[in-house]
Every structure is written in structure tokens, then in C-alpha cells.
C-alpha positions as CSV (number, residue, x, y, z in Angstrom):
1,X,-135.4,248.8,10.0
2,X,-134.5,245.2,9.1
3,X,-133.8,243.1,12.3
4,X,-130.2,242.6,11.7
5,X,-129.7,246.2,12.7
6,X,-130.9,246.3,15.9
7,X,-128.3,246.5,18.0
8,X,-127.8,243.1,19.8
9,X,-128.0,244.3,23.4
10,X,-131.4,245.7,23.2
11,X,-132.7,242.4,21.4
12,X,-131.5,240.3,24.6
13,X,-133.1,242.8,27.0
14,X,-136.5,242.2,25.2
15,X,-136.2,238.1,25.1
16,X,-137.7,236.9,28.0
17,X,-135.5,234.1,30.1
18,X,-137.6,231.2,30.3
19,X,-135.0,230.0,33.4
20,X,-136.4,232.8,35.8
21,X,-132.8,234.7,35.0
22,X,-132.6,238.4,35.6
23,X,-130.9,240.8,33.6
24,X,-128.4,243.0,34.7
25,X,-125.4,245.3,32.9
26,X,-123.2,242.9,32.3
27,X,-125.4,240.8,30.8
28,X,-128.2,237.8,32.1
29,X,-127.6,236.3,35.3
30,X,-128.4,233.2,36.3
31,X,-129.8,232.7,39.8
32,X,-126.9,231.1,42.3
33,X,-126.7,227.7,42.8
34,X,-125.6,226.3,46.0
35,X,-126.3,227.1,50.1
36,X,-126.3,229.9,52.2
37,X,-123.5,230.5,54.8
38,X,-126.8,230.5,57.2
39,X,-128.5,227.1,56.0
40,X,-124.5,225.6,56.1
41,X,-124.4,227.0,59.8
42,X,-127.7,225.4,60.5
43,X,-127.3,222.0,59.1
44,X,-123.8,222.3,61.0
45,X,-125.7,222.5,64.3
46,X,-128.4,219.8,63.6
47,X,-125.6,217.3,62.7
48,X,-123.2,218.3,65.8
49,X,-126.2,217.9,68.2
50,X,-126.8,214.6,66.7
51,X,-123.5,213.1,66.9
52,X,-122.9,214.7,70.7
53,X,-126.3,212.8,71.9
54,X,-124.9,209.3,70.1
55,X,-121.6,209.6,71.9
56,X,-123.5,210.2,75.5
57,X,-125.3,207.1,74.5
58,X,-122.1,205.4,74.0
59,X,-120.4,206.2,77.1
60,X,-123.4,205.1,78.6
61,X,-123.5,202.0,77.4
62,X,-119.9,201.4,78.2
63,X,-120.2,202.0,81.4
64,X,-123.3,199.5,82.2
65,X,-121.4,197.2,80.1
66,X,-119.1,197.3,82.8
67,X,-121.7,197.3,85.5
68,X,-122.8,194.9,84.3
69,X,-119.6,192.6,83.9
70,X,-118.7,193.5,88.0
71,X,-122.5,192.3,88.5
72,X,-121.9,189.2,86.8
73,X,-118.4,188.1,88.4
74,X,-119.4,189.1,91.9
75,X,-122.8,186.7,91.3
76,X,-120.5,184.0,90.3
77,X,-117.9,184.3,93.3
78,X,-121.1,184.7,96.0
79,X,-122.5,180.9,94.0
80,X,-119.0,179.4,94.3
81,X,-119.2,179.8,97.6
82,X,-122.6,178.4,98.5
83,X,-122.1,175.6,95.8
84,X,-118.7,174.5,98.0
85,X,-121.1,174.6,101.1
86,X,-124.1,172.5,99.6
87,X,-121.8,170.0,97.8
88,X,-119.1,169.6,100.7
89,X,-122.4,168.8,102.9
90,X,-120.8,171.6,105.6
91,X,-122.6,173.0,108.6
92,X,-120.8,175.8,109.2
93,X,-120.2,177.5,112.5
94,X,-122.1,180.7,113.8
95,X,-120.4,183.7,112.7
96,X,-118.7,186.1,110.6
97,X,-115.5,185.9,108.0
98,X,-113.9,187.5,105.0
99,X,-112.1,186.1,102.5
100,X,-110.6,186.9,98.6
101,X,-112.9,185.5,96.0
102,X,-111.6,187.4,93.1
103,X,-112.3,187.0,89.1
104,X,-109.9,187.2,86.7
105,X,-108.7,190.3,87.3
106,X,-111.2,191.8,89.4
107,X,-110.6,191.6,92.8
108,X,-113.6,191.1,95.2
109,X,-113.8,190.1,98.8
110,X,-116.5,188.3,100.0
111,X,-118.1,188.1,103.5
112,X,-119.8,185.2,104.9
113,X,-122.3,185.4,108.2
114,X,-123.9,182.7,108.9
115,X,-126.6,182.5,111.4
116,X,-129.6,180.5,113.2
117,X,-132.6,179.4,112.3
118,X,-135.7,179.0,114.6
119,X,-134.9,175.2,113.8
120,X,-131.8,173.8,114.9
121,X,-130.8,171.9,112.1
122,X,-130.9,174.4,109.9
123,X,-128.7,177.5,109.4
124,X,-128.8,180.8,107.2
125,X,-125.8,181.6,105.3
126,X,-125.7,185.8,103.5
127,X,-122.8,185.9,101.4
128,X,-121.8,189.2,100.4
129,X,-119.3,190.4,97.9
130,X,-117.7,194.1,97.8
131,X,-115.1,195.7,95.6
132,X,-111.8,195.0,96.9
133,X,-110.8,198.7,96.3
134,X,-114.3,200.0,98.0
135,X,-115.5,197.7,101.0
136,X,-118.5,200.3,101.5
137,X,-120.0,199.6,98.4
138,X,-122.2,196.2,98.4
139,X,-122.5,194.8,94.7
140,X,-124.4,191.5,95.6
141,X,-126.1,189.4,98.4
142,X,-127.3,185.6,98.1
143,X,-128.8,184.1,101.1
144,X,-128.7,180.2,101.0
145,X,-130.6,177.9,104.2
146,X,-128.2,174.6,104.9
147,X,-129.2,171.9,106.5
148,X,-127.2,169.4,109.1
149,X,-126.0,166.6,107.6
């Protein structure tokens, strides 16, 4: 039989795909392109973890960024103070007192004690500085030694 009378479905079931295609009834498949719905669910997961961990790293920075700001002012109010002391050449009294030494707008209070020395013509000033909302909570301390005259 000459091959032009072949029918043409049997010829395409006997030529091999070279593309790894199967052959079915209606015809040669090629395989699927594309993901599965479980590899999609996967790769969902992966990249929802990953974004959940970078936004807890976020929040945490923010939030020592602001520590860190509160840190900062209540340093500079506690200096003021013991700057006004060293350069008004004071000798304060013995004793305890509060008073605002806000920033901006964060308002701090900051208490003074000042106390003796073993030497006479010195004395020990603590300045402390709280949150104005939350006296419990120390944020800072400086200690400064003054001397008479």
C-alpha cells in the first residue's frame, strides 16, 4: 500500500514526539505548563511568613526609635540642669525638689537631691528625670560633685 493511503491517525500514533508529549484520543497532548494549586499554596506561605517577620522588625524598630528619642531628651533636660549649676557657680542647699523640665512636647519632671559629701566643700547632686504621665518609671540618673565657691 502506497503511504498516502494510510490513514492519517495511525501515522501520528506511530511518530514519536520528540517534546516528551503523550498521545491520547483526541489527539497529542502537550504536557501542562504552569504551577500546581499546591506549589502556588506553598510559595504563598513562604512569602506571607517573610513579610509577617519584616513587619515585627518594623514595629520593633519603631518603638526603640522612640525609646530611644525619650532617652535622649530626658539626658538633655538632667545636663541642663547640672550645666545651670556648674556655670551659675551654685552650692545648693541639702535636700530634695521637683520641678518641670520638659522637651518639646514631651513632658518630663525632674528631681534634684542633693547631698553631703565626707568633705565639706563639696556636695553630690542626683538628678533624675521621670515621665510626667508615669512618675514610677526612672528613665535617667546623672550624678554631678559641686564644689563651694
Amino acid at each position: 500500500m502506497p503511504p498516502s493511503l494510510f490513514p492519517l491517525p495511525l501515522l501520528l500514533r506511530n511518530i514519536r514526539c520528540n517534546t516528551g508529549c503523550n498521545t491520547g484520543r483526541n489527539g497529542p497532548r502537550r504536557p501542562a505548563g504552569g504551577f500546581t494549586l499546591l506549589e502556588v499554596l506553598v510559595a504563598l506561605v513562604i512569602v506571607g511568613t517573610s513579610l509577617g517577620a519584616s513587619l515585627r522588625a518594623v514595629g520593633s524598630l519603631t518603638q526603640n526609635s522612640a525609646s530611644l528619642r525619650t532617652a535622649m531628651m530626658a539626658t538633655w533636660s538632667a545636663e541642663n540642669r547640672l550645666v545651670q549649676i556648674r556655670l551659675g557657680h551654685e552650692f545648693p542647699a541639702i535636700g530634695r525638689r521637683s520641678f518641670d523640665c520638659s522637651q518639646g512636647n514631651l513632658h518630663l519632671v525632674c528631681a534634684e537631691e542633693v547631698l553631703t559629701t565626707p568633705n565639706q566643700n563639696f556636695r553630690r547632686v542626683e538628678v533624675a528625670v521621670f515621665e510626667a504621665g508615669n512618675l514610677e518609671r526612672r528613665i535617667i540618673k546623672l550624678v554631678q560633685v559641686v564644689p563651694n565657691g
